[in-house]
C-alpha positions in Angstrom: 0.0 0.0 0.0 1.2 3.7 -0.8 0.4 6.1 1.3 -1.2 9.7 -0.5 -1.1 12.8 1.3 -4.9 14.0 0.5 -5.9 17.4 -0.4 -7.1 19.7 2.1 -10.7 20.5 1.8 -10.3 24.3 1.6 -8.1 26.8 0.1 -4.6 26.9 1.7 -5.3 30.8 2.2 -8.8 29.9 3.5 -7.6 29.9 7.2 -5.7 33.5 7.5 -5.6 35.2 9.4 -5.6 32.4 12.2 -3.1 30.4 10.0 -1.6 31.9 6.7 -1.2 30.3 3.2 2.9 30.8 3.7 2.5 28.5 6.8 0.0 26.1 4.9 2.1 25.5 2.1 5.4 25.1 4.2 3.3 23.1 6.9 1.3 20.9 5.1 3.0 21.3 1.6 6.7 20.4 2.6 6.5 18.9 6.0 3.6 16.7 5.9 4.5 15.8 2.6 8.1 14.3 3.8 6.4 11.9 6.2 4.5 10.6 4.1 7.1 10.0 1.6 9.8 8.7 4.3 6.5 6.4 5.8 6.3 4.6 2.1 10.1 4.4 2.0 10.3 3.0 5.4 7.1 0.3 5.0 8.4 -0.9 1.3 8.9 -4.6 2.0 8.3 -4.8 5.7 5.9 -6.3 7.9 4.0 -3.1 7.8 3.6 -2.6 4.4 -0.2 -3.7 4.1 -1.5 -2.3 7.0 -3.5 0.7 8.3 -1.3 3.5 9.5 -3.4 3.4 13.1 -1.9 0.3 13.1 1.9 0.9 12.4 1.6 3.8 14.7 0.3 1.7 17.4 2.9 -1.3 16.5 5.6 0.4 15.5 9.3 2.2 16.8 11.8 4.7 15.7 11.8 6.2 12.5 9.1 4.4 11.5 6.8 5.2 14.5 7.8 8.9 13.9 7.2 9.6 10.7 3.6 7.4 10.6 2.8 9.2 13.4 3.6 12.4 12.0 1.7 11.7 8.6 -1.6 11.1 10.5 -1.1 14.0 13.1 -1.3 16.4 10.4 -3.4 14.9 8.4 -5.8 15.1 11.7 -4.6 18.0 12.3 -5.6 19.9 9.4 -8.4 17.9 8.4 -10.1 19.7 11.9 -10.3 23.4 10.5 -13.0 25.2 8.1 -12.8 29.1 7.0 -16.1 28.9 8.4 -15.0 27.2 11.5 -15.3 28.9 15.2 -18.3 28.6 17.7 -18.4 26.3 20.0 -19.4 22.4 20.2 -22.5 20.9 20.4 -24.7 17.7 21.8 -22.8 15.0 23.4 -19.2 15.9 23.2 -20.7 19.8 24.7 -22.0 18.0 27.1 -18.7 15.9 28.3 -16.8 19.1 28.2 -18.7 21.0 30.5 -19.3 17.9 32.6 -15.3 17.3 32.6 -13.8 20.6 32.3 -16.6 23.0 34.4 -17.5 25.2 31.4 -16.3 25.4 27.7 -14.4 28.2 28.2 -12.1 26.5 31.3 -11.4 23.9 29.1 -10.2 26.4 26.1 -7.9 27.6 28.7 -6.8 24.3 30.5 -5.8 23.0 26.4 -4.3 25.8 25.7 -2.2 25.9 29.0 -1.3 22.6 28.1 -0.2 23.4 24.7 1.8 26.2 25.8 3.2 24.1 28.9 4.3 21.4 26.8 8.4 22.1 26.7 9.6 21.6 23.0 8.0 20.2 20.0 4.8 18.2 20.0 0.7 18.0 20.5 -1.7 19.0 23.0 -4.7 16.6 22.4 -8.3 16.0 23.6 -9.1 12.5 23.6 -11.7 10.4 24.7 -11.6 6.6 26.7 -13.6 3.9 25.7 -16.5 5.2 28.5 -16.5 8.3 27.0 -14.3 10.3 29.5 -12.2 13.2 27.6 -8.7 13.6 28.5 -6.3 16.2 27.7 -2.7 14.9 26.9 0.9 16.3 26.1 2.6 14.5 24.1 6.2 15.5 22.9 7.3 14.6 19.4 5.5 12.4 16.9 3.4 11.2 20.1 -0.3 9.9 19.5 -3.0 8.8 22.0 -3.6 6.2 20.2 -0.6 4.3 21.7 -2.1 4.3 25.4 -5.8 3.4 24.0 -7.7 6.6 23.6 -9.3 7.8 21.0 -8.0 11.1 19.1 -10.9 13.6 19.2 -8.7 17.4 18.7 -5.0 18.0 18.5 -3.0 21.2 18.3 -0.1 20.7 16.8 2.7 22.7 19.2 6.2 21.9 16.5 7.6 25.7 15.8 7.1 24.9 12.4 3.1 24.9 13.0 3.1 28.4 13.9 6.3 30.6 13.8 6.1 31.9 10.6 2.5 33.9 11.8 3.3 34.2 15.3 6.9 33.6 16.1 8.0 32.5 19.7 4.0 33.6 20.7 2.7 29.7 20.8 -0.1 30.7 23.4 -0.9 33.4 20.4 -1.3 31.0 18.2 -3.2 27.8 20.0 -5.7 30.9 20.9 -6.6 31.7 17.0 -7.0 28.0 16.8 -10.6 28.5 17.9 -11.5 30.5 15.4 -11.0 27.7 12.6 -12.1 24.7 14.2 -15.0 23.0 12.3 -17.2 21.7 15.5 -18.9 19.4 13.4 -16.0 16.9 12.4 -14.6 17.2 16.0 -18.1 16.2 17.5 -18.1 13.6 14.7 -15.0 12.2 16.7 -15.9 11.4 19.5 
């Protein structure tokens, strides 16, 4: 199996001024676009050639684990935003956020905190258990909840590359304009 990198469902200026097309194209254009094509160099003629990437992420190490990882972070990633994004969530996953976090508005803060807490490259995630319960994580590098049994729900993706172009060393700037691009509807489809 080859792995494609699929097209993003909206312009790659669509999301300024939260996240600009220069930042797009480098982002998803260059960088995503390298994992997948190391994950297809790396698979060819292995074990984990055939498979799904959850699964290579969840049975893999090293390079491979990395770059598989990588390739469906950003795919997730990206794949989480409209231009016509913002709001706030609805029905059931509403419902376990203010159940879990007090109010939508503490948890905005308490994901952010962890996004700009999180010491050197990597993802901030909200991700639920099998009963339901929502969990924010840190994870540093290619990291995935996936590998401890949750469920991926929203990331934020905390590498330099994701935001310094727009924002510079201001990562709290940028997880904040996050909101404002975040299509509710996939998200709630997540969980």
């Amino acid at each position: 199996m080859k792995y494609t990198q699929p097209q993003l469902p909206y312009a790659n200026d669509a999301l300024e001024p939260a996240i600009s097309r220069r930042t797009v194209d480098f982002h998803y254009g260059k960088h995503e676009k390298t994992y997948i094509d190391n994950l297809n160099a790396l698979i060819e003629g292995t074990e984990f050639e055939e498979l799904p990437l959850e699964e290579i992420i969840r049975d893999s190490k090293g390079a491979l684990f990395n770059n598989a990882s990588q390739a469906w972070n950003h795919i997730f990633y990206f794949f989480s935003f409209s231009p016509d994004g913002g709001g706030e969530p609805e029905g059931e996953l509403r419902e376990a956020i203010d159940k879990q976090f007090g109010s939508f508005d503490n948890f905005k803060k308490e994901f952010v905190d962890a996004g700009v807490k999180l010491f050197g490259s990597g993802w901030v995630w909200l991700s639920r258990d099998n009963d339901g319960k929502l969990f924010i994580t840190q994870e540093s590098n290619a990291g995935n909840p996936m590998t401890q049994g949750l469920t991926p729900i929203l990331t934020f993706d905390v590498w330099e590359h994701a935001y310094y172009l727009d924002y510079q060393n201001r990562r709290k700037d940028a997880l904040e304009k996050l909101w404002d691009i975040i299509d509710w509807p996939i998200v709630e489809g997540r969980f």
